[in-house]
C-alpha positions in Angstrom: -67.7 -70.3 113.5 -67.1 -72.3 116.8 -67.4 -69.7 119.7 -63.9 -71.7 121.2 -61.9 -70.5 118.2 -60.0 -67.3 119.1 -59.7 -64.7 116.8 -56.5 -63.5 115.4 -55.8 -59.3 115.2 -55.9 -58.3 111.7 -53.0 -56.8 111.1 -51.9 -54.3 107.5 -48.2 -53.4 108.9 -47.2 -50.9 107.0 -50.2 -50.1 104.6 -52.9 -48.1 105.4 -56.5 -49.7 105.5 -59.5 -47.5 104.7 -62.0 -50.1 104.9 -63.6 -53.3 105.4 -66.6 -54.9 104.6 -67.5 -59.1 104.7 -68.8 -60.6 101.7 -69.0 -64.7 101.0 -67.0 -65.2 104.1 -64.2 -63.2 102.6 -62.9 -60.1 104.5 -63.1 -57.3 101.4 -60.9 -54.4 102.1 -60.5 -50.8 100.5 -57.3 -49.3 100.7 -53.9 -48.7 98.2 -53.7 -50.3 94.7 -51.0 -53.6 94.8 -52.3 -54.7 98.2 -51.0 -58.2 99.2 -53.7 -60.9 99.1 -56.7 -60.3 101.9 -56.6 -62.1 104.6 -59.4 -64.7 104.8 -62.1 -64.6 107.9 -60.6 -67.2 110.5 -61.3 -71.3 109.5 -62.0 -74.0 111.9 -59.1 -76.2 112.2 -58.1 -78.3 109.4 -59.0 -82.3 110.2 -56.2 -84.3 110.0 -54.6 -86.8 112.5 -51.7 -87.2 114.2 -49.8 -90.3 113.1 -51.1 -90.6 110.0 -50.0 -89.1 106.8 -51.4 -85.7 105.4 -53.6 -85.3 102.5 -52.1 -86.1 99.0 -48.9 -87.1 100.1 -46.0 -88.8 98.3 -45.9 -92.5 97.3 -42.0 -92.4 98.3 -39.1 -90.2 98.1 -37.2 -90.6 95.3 -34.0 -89.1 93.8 -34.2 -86.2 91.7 -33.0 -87.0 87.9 -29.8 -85.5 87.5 -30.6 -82.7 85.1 -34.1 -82.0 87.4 -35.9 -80.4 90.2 -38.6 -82.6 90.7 -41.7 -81.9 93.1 -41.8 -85.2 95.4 -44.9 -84.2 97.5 -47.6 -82.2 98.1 -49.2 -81.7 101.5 -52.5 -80.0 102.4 -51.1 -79.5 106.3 -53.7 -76.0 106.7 -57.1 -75.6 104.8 -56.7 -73.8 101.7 -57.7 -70.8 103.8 -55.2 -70.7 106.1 -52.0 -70.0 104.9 -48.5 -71.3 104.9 -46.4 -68.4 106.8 -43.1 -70.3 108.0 -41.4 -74.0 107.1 -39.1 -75.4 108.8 -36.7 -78.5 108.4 -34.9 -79.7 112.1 -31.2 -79.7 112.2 -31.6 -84.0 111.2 -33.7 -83.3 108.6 -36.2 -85.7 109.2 -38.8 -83.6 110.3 -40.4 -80.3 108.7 -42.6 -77.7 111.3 -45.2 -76.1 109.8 -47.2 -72.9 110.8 -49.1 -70.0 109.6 -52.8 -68.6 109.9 -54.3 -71.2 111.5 -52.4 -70.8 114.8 -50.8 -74.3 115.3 -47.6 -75.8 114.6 -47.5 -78.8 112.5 -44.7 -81.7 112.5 -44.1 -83.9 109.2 -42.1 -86.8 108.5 -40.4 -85.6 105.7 -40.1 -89.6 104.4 -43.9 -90.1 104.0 -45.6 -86.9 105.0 -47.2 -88.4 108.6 -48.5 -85.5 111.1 -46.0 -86.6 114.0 -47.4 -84.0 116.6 -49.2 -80.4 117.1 -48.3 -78.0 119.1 -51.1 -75.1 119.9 -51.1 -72.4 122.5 -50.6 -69.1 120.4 -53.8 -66.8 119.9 -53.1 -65.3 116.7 -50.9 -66.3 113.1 -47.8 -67.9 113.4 -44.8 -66.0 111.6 -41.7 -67.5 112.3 -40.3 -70.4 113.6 -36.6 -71.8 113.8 -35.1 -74.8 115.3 -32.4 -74.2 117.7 -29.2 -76.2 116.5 -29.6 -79.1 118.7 -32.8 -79.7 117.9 -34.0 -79.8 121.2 -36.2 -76.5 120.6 -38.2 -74.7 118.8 -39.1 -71.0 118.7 -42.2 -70.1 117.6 -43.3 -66.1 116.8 -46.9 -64.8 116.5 -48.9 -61.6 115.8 -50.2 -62.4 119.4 -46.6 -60.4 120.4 -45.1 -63.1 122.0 -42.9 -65.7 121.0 -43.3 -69.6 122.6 -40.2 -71.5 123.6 -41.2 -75.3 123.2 -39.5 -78.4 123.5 -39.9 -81.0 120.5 -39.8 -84.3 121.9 -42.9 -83.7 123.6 -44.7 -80.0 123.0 -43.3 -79.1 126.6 -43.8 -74.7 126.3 -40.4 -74.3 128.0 -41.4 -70.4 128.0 -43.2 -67.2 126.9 -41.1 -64.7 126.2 -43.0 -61.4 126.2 -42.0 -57.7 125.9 -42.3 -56.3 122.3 -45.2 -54.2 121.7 -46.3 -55.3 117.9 -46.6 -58.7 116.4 -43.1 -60.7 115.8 -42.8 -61.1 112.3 -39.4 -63.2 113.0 -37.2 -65.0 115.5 -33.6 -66.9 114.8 -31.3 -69.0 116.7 -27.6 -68.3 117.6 -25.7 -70.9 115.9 -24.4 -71.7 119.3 -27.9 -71.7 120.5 -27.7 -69.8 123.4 -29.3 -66.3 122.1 -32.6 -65.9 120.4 -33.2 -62.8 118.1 -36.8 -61.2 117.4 -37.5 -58.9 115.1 -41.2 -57.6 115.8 -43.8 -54.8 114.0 -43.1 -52.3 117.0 -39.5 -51.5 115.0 -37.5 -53.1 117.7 -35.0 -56.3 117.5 -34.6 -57.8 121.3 -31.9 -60.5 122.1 -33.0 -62.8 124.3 -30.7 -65.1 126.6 -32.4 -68.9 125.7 -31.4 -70.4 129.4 -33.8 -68.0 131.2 -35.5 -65.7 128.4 -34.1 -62.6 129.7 -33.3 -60.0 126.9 -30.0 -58.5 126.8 -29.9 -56.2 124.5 -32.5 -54.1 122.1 -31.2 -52.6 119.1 -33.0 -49.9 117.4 -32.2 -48.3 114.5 -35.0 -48.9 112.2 -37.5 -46.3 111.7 -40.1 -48.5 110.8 -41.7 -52.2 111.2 -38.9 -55.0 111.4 -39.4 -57.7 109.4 -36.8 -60.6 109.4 -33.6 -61.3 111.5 -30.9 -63.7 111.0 -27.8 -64.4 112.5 -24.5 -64.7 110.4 -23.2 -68.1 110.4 -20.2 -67.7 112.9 -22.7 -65.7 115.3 -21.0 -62.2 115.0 -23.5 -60.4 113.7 -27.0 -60.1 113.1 -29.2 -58.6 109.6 -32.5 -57.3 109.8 -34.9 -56.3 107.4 -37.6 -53.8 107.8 -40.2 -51.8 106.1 -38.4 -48.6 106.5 -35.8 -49.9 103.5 -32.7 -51.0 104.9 -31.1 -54.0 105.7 -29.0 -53.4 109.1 -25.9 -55.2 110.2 -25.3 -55.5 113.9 -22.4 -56.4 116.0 -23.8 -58.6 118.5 -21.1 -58.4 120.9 -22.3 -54.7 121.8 -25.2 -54.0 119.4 -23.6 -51.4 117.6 -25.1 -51.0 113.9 -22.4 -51.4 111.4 -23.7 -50.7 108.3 -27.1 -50.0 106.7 -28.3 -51.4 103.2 -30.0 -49.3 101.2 -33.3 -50.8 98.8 -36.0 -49.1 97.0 -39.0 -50.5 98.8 -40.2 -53.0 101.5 -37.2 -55.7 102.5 -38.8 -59.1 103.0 -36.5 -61.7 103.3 -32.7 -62.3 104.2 -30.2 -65.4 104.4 -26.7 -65.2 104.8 -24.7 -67.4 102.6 -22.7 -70.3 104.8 -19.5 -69.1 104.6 -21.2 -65.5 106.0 -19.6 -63.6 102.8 -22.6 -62.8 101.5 -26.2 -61.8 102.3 -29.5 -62.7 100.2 -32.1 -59.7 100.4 -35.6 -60.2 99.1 -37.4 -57.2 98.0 -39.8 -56.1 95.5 -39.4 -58.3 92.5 -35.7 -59.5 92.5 -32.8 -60.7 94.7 -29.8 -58.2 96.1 -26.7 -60.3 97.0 -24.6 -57.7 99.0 -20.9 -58.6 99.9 -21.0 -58.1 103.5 -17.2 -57.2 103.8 -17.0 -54.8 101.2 -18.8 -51.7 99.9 -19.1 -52.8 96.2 -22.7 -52.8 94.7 -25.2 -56.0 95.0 -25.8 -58.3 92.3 -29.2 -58.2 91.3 -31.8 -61.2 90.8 -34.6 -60.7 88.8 -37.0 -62.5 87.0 -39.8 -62.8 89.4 -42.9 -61.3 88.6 -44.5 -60.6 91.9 -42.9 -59.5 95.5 -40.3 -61.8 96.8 -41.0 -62.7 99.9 -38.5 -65.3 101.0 -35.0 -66.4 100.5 -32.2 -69.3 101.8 -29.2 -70.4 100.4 -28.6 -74.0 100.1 -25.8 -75.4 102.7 -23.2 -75.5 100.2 -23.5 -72.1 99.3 -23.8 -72.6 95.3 -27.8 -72.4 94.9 -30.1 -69.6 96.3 -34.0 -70.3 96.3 -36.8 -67.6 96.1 -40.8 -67.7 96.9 -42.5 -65.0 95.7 -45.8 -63.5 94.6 -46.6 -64.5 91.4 -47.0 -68.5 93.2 -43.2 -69.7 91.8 -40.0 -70.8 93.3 -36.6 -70.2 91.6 -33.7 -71.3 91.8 -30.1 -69.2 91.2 -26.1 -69.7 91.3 -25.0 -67.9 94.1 -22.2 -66.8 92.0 -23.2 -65.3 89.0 -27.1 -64.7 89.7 -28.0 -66.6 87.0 -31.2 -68.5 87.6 -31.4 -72.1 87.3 -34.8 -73.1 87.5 -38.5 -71.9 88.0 -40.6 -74.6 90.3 -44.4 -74.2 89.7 -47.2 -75.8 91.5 -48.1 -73.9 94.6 -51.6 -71.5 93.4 -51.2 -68.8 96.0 -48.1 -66.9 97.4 -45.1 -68.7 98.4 -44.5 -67.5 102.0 -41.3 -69.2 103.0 -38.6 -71.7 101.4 -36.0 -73.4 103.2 -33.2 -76.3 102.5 -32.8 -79.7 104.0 -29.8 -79.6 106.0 -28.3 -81.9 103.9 -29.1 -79.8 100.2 -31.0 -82.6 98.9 -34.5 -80.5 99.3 -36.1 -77.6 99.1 -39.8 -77.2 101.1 -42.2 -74.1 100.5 -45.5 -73.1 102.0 -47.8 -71.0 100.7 -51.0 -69.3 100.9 -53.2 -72.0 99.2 -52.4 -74.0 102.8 -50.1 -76.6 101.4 -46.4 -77.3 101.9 -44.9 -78.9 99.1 -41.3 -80.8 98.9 -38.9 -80.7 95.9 -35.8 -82.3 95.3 -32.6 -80.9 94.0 -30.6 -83.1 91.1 -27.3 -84.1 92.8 -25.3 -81.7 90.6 -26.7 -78.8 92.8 -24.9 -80.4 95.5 -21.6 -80.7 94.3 
């Protein structure tokens, strides 16, 4: 292993760890039965080159058949060591960021799968990242605790925003862009003011590890998930917590639909689609057969899309839960799934290192 590499904090959250042990270059561990997957010893960076196109990518982008998802291209942007942890399309939707174990921040051209640029400078996994509405910047979150404030037409680091005291497992944009949230694994959610990178306000409430944040569409409130069980709702104006969200084990993942009615909860195997006005119980997803770990909606609010576990995709109606398709391909985990601003696609990244691109037939656009 180069001695320039740094090496990432191993880090178990909310599990306890009774043991490790290397074996074949693989970091063995003992500890509770339904563990997720190990984390792999640290790789040298993956060789590929900016301003030419990735690994296996895509002939062309074509249109989805109108009955079909199709899978338009498959890119190895990580080894197959180094997990996918965080996708990301800008608010054009020309350009998908990239990020995970490997500690760099990769930028495709969603037409033909070119590396545009990388961006390096964190010390440990990437977690999160989230464009800010203009486009202009990116947040980036890492298990290093701190969470890098760049600019994309050039890889500027605008800032370092420092102050939680666990990793960041999450950080998301104001819709007006002038607030930052961060959810980290010390159980604390800091606002942060983008113009200087002062925090505002913390809000604790959660009694264990946070998660994911998200801000509601019209900027009023904020969800978090957390390994304590709970979703929380937040009134951003004065932090007060306005109502908690009861699951039966780890939350994941959250996305509010667009019209901020309704909020997407990813936990255990299945889906809760809580009514964020009203008291009335969720509707329940299931038919995933491992943890769900991520969900978004797509921007017209009819189709809701799930990475989980057991290496699958799926596809729901918003309304009535039912699902509509189940996308295979990736071998490992799927880490995070997001929607092309404009609904046409759906990208996932993974643990097998690869981010792959699917397109939606034009009736889920409708």
């Amino acid at each position: 292993m180069p001695t320039s590499m740094p090496q990432p904090t191993l880090h178990w959250g909310f599990l306890p760890l009774l043991g490790v042990v290397f074996f074949l270059g693989l970091l063995v561990s003992c500890g509770p039965a339904a563990l997720p997957p190990l984390w792999p010893t640290p790789t040298p960076a993956f060789p590929v080159q900016e301003g030419r196109p990735l690994p296996q990518p895509p002939t062309a982008i074509l249109s989805a058949t109108a009955n079909q998802v199709k899978q338009l291209a498959h890119w190895q942007v990580f080894s197959e060591t180094a997990q996918v942890f965080t996708v990301a399309f800008a608010p054009d939707g020309q350009t998908l960021a990239a990020a995970g174990w490997e500690q760099t921040i990769r930028f495709l051209r969603v037409q033909d799968g070119t590396l545009i640029q990388t961006f390096k400078g964190h010390t440990a996994a990437i977690q999160s990242l989230a464009f800010a509405p203009d486009g202009q910047k990116l947040a980036s979150a890492s298990l290093d605790s701190t969470i890098r404030l760049w600019q994309v037409a050039d890889g500027t680091l605008l800032n370092l925003l420092k102050g939680h005291l666990g990793s960041i497992q999450s950080v998301s944009f104001s819709p007006d862009g002038q607030f930052l949230a961060s959810g980290a694994l010390d159980g604390t959610i800091y606002l942060w003011r983008v113009s200087d990178g002062e925090v505002i306000r913390t809000l604790k409430g959660h009694k264990d590890k946070v998660w994911q944040v998200v801000f509601s569409p019209d900027g009023q409130k904020l969800a978090s998930a957390s390994v304590d069980q709970t979703v929380n709702l937040w009134q951003i104006s004065d932090g007060a917590l306005l109502r908690t969200l009861w699951h039966n084990f780890i939350v994941w993942g959250l996305a509010f639909a667009p019209n901020g009615e309704t909020l997407a909860a990813a936990s255990l195997k299945e889906v809760r689609l809580w009514r964020v006005n009203e008291n009335s119980p969720p509707l329940i997803l299931n038919g995933h057969t491992g943890w769900v770990q991520s969900v978004a909606f797509s921007p017209n609010g009819k189709v809701i899309a799930s990475g989980a576990q057991d290496n699958t995709l799926r596809l729901w109606d918003a309304i009535n839960g039912k699902e509509l398709a189940t996308l295979n391909g990736h071998t490992d985990d799927v880490k995070s799934v997001t929607f092309s601003p404009d609904g046409r696609f759906i990208a996932s990244g993974s643990n097998d290192g690869t981010v792959r691109l699917w397109g939606l037939p034009p009736k889920f656009n409708r």
